[in-house]
C-alpha positions in Angstrom: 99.0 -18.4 5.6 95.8 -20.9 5.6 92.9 -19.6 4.1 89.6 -20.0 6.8 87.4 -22.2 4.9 84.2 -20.3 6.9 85.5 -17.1 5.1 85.6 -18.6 1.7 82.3 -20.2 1.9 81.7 -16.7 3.0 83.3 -15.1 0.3 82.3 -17.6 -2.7 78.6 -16.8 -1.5 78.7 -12.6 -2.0 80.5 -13.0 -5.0 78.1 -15.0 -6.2 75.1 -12.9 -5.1 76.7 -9.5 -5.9 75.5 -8.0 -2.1 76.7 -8.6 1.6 72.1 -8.9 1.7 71.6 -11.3 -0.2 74.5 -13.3 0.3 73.8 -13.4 4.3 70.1 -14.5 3.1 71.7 -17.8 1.4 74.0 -18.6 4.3 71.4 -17.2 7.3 73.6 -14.6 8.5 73.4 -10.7 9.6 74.6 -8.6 6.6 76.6 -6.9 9.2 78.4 -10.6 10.1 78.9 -10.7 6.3 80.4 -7.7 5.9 83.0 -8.6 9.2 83.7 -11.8 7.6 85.2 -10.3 4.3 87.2 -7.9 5.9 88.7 -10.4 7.9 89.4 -12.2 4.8 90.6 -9.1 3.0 92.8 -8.1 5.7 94.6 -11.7 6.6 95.1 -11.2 2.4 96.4 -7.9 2.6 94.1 -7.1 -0.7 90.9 -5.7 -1.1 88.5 -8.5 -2.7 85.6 -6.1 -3.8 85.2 -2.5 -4.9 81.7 -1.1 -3.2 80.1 0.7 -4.8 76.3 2.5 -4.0 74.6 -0.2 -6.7 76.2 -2.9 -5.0 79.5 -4.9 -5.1 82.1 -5.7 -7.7 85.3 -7.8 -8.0 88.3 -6.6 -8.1 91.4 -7.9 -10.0 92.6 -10.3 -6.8 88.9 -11.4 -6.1 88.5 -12.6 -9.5 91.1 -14.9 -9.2 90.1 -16.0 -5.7 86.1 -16.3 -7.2 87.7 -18.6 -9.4 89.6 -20.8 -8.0 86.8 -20.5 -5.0 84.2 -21.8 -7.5 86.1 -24.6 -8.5 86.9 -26.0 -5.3 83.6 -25.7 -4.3 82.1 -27.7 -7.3 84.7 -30.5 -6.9 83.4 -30.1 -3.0 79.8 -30.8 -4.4 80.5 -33.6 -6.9 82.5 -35.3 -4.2 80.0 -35.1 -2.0 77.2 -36.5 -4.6 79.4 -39.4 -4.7 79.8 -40.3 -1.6 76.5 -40.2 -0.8 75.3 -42.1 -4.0 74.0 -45.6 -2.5 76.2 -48.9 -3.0 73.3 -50.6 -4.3 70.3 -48.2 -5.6 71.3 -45.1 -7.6 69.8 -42.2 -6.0 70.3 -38.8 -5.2 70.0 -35.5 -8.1 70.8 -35.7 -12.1 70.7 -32.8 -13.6 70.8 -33.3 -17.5 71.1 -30.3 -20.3 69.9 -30.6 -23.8 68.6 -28.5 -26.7 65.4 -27.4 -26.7 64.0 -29.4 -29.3 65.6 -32.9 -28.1 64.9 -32.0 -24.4 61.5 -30.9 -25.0 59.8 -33.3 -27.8 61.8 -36.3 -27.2 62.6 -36.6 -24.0 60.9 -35.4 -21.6 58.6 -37.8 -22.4 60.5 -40.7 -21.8 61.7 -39.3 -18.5 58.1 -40.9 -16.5 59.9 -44.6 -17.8 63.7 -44.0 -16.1 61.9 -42.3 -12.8 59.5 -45.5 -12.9 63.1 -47.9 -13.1 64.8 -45.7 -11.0 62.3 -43.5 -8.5 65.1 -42.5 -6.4 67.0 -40.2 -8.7 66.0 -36.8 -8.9 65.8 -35.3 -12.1 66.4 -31.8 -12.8 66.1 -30.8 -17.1 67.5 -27.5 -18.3 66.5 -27.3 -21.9 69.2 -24.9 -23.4 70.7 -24.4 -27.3 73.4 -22.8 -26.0 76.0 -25.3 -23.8 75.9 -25.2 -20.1 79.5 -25.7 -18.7 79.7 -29.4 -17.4 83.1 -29.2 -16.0 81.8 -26.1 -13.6 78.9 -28.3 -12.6 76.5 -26.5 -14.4 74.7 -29.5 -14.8 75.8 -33.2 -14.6 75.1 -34.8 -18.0 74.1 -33.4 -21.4 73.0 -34.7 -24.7 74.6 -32.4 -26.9 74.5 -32.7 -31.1 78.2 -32.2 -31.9 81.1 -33.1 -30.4 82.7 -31.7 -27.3 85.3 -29.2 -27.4 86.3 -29.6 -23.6 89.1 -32.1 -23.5 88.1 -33.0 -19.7 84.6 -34.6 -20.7 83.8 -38.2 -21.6 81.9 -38.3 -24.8 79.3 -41.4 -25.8 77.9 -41.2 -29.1 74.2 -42.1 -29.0 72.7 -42.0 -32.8 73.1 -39.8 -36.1 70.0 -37.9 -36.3 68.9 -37.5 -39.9 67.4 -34.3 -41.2 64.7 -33.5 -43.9 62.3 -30.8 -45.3 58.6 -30.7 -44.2 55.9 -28.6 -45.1 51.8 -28.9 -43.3 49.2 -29.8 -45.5 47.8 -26.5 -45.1 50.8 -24.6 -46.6 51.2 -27.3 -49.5 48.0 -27.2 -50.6 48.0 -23.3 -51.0 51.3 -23.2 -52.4 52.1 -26.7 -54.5 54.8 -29.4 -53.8 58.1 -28.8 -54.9 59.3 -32.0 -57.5 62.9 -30.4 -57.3 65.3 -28.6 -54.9 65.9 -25.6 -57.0 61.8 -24.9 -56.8 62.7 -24.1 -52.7 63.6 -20.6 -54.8 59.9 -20.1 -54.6 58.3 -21.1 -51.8 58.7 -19.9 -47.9 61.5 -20.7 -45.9 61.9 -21.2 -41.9 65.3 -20.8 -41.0 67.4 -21.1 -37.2 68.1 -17.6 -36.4 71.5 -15.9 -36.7 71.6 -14.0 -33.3 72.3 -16.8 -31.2 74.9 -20.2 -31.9 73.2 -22.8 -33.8 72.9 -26.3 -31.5 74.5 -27.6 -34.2 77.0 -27.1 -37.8 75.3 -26.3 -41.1 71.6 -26.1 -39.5 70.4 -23.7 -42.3 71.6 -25.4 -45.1 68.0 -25.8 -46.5 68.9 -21.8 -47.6 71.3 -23.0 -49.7 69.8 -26.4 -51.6 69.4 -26.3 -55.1 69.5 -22.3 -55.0 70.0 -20.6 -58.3 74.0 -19.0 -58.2 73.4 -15.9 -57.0 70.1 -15.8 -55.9 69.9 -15.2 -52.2 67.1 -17.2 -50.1 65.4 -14.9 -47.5 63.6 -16.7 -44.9 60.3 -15.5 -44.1 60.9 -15.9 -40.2 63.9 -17.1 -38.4 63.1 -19.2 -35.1 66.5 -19.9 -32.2 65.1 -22.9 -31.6 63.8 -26.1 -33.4 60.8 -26.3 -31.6 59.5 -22.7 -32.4 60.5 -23.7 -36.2 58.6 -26.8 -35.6 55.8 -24.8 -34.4 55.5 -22.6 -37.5 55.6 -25.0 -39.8 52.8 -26.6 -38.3 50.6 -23.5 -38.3 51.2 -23.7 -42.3 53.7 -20.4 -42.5 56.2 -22.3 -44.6 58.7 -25.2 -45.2 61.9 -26.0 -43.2 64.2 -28.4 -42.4 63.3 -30.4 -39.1 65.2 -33.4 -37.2 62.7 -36.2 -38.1 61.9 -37.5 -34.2 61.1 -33.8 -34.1 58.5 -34.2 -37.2 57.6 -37.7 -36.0 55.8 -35.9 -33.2 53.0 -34.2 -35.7 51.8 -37.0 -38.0 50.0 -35.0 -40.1 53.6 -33.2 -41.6 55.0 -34.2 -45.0 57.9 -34.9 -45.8 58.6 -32.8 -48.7 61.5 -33.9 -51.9 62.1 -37.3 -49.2 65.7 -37.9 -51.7 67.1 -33.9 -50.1 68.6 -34.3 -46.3 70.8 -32.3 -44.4 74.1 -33.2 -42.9 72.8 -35.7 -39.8 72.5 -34.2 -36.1 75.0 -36.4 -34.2 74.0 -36.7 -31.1 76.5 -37.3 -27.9 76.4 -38.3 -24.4 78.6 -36.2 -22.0 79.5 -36.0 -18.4 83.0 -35.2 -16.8 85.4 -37.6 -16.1 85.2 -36.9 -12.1 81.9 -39.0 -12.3 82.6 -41.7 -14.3 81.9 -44.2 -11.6 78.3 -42.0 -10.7 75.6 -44.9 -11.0 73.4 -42.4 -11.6 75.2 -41.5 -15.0 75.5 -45.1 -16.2 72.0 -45.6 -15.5 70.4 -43.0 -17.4 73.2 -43.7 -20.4 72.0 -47.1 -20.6 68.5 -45.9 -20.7 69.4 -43.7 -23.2 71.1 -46.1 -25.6 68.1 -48.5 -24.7 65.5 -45.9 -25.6 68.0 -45.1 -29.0 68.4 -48.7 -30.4 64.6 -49.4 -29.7 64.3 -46.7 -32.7 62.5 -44.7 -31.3 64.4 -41.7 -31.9 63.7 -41.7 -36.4 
């Protein structure tokens, strides 16, 4: 039997939107032409696809695998269609790029007015994110991420080690001293990446750990899930913590504090999925990247 490709744009669409309404709102149908639609679907099938419910629609066991497989075909449908349309000679068309907060928001978003100035046809989208958006679902095109990959179907670039290193404001270190060694970190207050959701990257709160006395357990006085809120509050003078130094670079007046303690570097990575390795669009904005990278810009 041959599946209708009108009933699985259909079906991809409520399964998506959770409601024959809503759905029929994104494809500019009748709820009630919707709702025909799936039953055909359901009854060439001979399964139901969706248990209904009064608070709207849920899966069942067979339309989960059909949402599946519908979701990938329909992002391979998408990317294919990106490339085709991508000009032979100007790259154009949408790049949607995903990064940490910290990296996406300090450096570079501000660097982004120089690529669309080279390259005014591409349209940007940035979704600034510490958690990983799912490139190979075409969550999002490209992303900058600060460790490895763990998908195997993604090519990886590495751009630069990031190094890390403690800073204080001049605020906070004149009311509370400089400390001359690592173990004196017992004293002051901490700023630490917060436990409830995964770290952008490994070992990020090792500053807990540096020079502490054996046994003596270093509480942060606030944990932040993002480097930019940490970078924030150390700015306002609340404490020291440990900061990628392009972040720092940002706010000339913070100091480095014990300049000879460092973290384990941030490596960063380039990474898209190997269905758009020929995208002009990608190679571009890598190049601009590495460009932007060896210029040192990002220290």
């Amino acid at each position: 039997m041959a599946m209708d490709w009108d009933k699985l744009r259909v079906f991809h669409a409520v399964a998506e939107a959770g409601s024959f309404t809503h759905a029929g709102e994104s494809l500019n149908l009748s709820q009630s032409a919707v709702s025909r639609q799936i039953s055909a679907l359901e009854e060439s099938l001979s399964v139901p696809l969706f248990h209904r419910h009064a608070r709207g629609l849920i899966l069942t066991e067979q339309g989960e695998l059909l949402f599946r497989t519908a979701r990938e075909v329909f992002a391979k449908l998408a990317m294919s269609e990106s490339l085709i349309s991508e000009s032979k000679d100007r790259p154009k068309g949408p790049l949607k790029i995903t990064t940490t907060v910290a990296f996406g928001s300090i450096w570079l978003t501000p660097r982004i007015r120089e690529f669309l100035d080279l390259y005014p046809e591409i349209q940007v989208s940035l979704v600034v994110d510490d958690s990983e958006l799912d490139l190979s679902m075409r969550e999002a095109d490209v992303a900058i991420r600060m460790s490895p990959p763990r998908q195997p179907d993604l090519i990886q670039r590495h751009l630069v080690s990031v190094q890390i290193h403690i800073y204080g404001s001049p605020d906070y270190l004149k009311k509370h001293g400089h400390p001359q060694r690592a173990e004196e970190l017992d004293e002051h207050r901490l700023i630490a990446y917060g436990e409830d959701s995964r770290p952008p990257v490994p070992g990020v709160n090792w500053l807990l750990e540096a020079g502490a006395k054996p046994g003596r357990d270093r509480r942060p006085i606030l944990s932040v899930n993002n480097t930019y809120g940490i970078l924030r509050a150390v700015n306002s003078g609340l404490g020291l913590a440990a900061l990628p130094d392009f972040v720092a670079a940002e706010y000339s007046d913070l100091i480095r504090v014990l300049p000879e303690v460092s973290g384990p570097p941030n490596e960063a990575y380039f990474v898209y999925p190997e269905e758009l390795r020929s995208s002009k669009r990608i190679s571009v904005f890598r190049d601009f990247l590495l460009r932007k990278v060896a210029e040192g810009r990002l220290s």
